[in-house]
ZAGUDO-225505 format. One record per residue: x, y, z of N, C-alpha, C in turn; chain. Coordinates in pm, whole numbers, plus 50000, padded with zeros to 5 digits. Layout:
BEGIN
REC  n_xx  n_yy  n_zz ca_xx ca_yy ca_zz  c_xx  c_yy  c_zz ch
REC     X     Y     Z     X     Y     Z     X     Y     Z  A
...
END
This chain:
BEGIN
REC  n_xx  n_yy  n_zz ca_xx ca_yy ca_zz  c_xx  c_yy  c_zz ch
REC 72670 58894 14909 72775 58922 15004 72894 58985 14929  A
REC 72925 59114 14999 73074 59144 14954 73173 59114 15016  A
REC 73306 59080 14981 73372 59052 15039 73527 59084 14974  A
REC 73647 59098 15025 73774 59125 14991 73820 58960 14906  A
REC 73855 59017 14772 73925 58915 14704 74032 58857 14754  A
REC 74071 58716 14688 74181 58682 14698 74253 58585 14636  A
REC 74321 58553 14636 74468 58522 14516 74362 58361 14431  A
REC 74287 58335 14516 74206 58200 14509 74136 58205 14386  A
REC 74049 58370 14376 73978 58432 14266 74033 58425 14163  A
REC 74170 58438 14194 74220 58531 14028 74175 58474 13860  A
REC 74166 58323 13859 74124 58290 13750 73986 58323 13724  A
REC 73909 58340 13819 73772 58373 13833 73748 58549 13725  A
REC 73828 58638 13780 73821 58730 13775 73896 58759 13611  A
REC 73947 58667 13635 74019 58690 13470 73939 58587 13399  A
REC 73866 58529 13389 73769 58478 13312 73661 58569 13262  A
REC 73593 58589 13415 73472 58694 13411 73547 58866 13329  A
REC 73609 58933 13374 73682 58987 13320 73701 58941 13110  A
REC 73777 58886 13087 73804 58838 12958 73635 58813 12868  A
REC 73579 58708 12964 73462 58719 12864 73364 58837 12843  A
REC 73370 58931 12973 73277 59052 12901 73344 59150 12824  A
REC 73448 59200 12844 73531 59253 12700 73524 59177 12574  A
REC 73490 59072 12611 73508 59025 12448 73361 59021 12347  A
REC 73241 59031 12446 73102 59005 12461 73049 59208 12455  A
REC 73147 59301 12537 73113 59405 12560 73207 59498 12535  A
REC 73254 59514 12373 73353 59634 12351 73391 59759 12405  A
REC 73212 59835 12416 73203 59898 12476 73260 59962 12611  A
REC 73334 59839 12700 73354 59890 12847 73529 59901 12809  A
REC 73577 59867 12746 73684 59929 12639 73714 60062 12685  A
REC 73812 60099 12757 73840 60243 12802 73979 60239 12773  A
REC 74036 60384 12789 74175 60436 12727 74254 60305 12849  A
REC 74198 60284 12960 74308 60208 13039 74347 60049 12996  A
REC 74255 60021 12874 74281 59831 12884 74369 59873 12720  A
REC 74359 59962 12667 74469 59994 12592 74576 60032 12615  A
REC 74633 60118 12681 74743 60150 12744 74813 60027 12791  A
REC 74746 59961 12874 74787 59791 12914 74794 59711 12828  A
REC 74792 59730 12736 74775 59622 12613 74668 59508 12580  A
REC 74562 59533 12692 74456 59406 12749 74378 59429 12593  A
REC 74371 59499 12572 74278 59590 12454 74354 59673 12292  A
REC 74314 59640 12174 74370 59687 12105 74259 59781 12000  A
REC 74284 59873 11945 74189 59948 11859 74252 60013 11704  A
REC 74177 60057 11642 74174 60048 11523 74088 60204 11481  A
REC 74116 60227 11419 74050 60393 11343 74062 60343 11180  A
REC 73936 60411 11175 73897 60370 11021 73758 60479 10967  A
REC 73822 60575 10900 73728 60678 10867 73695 60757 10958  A
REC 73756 60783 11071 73742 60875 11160 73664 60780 11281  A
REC 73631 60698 11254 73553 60554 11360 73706 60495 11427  A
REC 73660 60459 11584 73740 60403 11637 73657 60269 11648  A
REC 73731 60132 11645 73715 60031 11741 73808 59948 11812  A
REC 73717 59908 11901 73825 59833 12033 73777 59723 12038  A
REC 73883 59619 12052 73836 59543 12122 73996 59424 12192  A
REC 73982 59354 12247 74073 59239 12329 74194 59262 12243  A
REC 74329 59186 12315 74409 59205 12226 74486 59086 12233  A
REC 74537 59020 12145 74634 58888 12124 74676 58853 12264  A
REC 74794 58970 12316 74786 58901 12476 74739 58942 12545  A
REC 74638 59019 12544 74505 59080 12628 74486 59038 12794  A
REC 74497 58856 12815 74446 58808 12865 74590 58791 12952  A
REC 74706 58776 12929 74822 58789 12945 74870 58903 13033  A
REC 74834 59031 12984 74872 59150 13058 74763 59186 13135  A
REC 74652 59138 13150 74533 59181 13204 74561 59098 13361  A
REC 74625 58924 13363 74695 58887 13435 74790 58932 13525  A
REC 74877 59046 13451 74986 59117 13495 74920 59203 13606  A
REC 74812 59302 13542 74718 59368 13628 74689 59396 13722  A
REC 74646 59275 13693 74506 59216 13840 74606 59171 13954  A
REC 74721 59076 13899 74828 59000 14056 74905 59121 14073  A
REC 74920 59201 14030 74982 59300 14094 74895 59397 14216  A
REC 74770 59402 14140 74670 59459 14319 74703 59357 14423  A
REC 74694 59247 14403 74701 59167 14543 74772 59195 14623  A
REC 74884 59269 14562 75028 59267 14628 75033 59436 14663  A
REC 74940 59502 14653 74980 59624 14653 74900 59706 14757  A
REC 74977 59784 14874 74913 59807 15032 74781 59892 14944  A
REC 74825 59987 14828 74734 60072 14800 74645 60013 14720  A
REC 74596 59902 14724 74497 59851 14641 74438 59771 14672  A
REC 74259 59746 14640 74193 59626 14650 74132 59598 14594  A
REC 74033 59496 14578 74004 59444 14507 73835 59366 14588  A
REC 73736 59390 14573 73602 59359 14607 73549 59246 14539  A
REC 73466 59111 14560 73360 59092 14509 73264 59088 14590  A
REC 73184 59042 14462 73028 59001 14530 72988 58853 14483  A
REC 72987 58797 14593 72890 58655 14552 72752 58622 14620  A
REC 72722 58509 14544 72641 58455 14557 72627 58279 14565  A
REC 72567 58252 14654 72580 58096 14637 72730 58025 14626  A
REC 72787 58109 14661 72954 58068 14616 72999 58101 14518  A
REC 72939 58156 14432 72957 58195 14272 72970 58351 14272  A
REC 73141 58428 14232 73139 58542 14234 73048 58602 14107  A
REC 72987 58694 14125 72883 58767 14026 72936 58907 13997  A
REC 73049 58960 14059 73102 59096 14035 73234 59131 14026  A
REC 73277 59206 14034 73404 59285 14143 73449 59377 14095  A
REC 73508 59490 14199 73563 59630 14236 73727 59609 14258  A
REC 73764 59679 14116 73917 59709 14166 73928 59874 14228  A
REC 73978 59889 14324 74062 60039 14387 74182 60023 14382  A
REC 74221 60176 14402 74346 60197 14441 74358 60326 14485  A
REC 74463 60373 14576 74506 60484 14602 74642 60539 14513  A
REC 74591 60653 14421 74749 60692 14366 74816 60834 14424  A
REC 74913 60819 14401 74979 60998 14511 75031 61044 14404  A
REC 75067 61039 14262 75076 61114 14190 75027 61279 14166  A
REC 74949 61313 14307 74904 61442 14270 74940 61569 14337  A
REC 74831 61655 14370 74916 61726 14499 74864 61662 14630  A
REC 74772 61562 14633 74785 61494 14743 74654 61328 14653  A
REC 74673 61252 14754 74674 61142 14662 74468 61108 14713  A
REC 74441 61034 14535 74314 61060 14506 74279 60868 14488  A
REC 74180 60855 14501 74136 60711 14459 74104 60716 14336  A
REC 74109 60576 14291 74061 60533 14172 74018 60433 14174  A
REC 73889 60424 14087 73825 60297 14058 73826 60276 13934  A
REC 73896 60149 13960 73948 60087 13810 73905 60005 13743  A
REC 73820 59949 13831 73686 59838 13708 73562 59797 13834  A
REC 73470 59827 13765 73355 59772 13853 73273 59655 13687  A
REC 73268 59541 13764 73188 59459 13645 73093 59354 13716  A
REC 72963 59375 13673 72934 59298 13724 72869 59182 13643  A
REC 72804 59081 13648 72775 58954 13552 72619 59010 13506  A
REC 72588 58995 13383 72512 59015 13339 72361 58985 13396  A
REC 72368 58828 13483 72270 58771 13512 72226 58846 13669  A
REC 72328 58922 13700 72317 58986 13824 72297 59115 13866  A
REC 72242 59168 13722 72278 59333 13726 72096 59372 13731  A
REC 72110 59522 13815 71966 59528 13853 71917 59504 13978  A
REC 72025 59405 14034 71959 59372 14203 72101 59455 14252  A
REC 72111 59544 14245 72198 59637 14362 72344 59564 14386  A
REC 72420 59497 14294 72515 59410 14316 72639 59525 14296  A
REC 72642 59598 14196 72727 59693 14128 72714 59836 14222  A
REC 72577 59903 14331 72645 59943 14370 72657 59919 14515  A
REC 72624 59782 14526 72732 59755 14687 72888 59741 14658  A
REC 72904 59673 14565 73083 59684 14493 73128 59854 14534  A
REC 73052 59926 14451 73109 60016 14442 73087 60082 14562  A
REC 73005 60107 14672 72954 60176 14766 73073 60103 14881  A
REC 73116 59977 14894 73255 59907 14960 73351 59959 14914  A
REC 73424 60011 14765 73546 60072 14728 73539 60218 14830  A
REC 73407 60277 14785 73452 60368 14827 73457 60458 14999  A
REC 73419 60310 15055 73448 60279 15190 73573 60286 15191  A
REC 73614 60144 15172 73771 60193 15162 73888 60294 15153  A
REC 73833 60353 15040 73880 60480 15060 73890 60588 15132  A
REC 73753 60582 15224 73739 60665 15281 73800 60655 15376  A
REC 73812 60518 15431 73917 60468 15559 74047 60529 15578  A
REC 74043 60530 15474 74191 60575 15445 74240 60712 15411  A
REC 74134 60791 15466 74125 60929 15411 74101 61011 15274  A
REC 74066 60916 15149 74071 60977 15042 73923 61006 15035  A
REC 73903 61151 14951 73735 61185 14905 73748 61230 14733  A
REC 73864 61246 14739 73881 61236 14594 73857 61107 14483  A
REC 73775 61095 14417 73756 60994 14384 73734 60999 14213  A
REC 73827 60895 14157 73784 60904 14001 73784 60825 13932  A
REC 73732 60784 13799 73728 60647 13771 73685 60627 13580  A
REC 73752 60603 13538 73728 60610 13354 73628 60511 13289  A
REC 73581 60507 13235 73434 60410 13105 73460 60479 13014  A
REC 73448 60311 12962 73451 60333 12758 73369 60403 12718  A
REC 73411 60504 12588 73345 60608 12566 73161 60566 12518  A
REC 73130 60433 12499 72979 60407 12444 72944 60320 12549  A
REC 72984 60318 12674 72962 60271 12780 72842 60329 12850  A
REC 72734 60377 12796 72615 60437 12819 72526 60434 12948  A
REC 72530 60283 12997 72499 60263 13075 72537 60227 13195  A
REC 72673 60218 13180 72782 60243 13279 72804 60363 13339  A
REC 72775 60462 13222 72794 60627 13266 72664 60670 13339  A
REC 72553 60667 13315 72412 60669 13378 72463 60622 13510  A
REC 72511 60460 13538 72528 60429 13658 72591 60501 13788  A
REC 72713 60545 13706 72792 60629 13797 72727 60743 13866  A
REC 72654 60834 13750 72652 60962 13756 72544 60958 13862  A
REC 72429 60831 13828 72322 60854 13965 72412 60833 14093  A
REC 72500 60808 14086 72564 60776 14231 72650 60884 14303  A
REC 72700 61029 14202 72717 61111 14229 72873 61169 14140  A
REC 72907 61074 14041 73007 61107 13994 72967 61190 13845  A
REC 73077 61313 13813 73013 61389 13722 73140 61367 13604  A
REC 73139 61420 13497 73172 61406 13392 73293 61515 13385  A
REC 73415 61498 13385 73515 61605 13395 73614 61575 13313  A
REC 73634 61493 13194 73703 61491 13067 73658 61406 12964  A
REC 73754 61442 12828 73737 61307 12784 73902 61267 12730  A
REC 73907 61151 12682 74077 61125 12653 74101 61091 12507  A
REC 74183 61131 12466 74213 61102 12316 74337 61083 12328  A
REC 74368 60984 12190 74464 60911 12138 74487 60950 11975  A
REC 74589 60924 11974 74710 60978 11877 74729 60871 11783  A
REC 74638 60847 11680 74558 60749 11568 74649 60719 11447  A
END
């Protein structure tokens, strides 16, 4: 079942959240750095990422700020009572007219494979659509391999990459 989060989750989501970054460097994208959720390191021309001291702190900041925000939501998926996923959106107008974003799709390891990740995602981008947006975009850590496969069968294509100033 999917369903619209709520304030009830939040430790949920920041658990689930916290332990696969810490378990999965990889999903490590320019956005949990910028937030400070994430810290990285260059060494011989190698980057690594991973959690950061208050990681778990600003990642907090984050997440209670969608609750509160008309342009944003927030999806899971459970099971048995037990959330197994969730989809952050948002609408931003920063542009010449305003585009969605999907800002984390994660789903639990034990749950991936049975179509959980893309009913999450196939509900965001309901949402969006409700709301008139078809613009749609959404960032993964650069060795996020199978995150990127995921997307792309679903119809999203590859249109940058982001670098940082080391």
């Amino acid at each position: 079942m999917i369903r619209t989060a709520s304030a009830d989750d939040l430790m949920t989501l920041k658990d689930m959240f916290w332990s696969h970054i810490s378990a999965h460097r990889e999903y490590i994208s320019h956005g949990e750095l910028q937030m400070g959720v994430a810290d990285m390191k260059v060494s011989g021309g190698k980057t690594e990422a991973g959690p950061s001291p208050d990681g778990e702190r600003y990642w907090m900041k984050y997440i209670s700020g969608k609750f509160s925000s008309p342009d944003a939501e927030i999806f899971v998926a459970e099971e048995g009572g037990k959330i197994t996923g969730f989809c952050v959106t948002e609408i931003t107008e920063d542009g010449a007219k305003p585009f969605g974003v999907i800002c984390d799709v994660l789903v639990d390891e034990s749950s991936r494979g049975a179509g959980t990740g893309s009913r999450l995602l196939e509900t965001a981008l309901e949402w969006l659509r409700g709301r008139g947006i078809g613009d749609v975009y959404l960032e993964s850590g650069k060795n996020n391999t199978a995150a990127h496969e995921f997307f792309m069968h679903r119809g999203f294509v590859h249109v940058s990459d982001i670098f940082r100033l080391a």
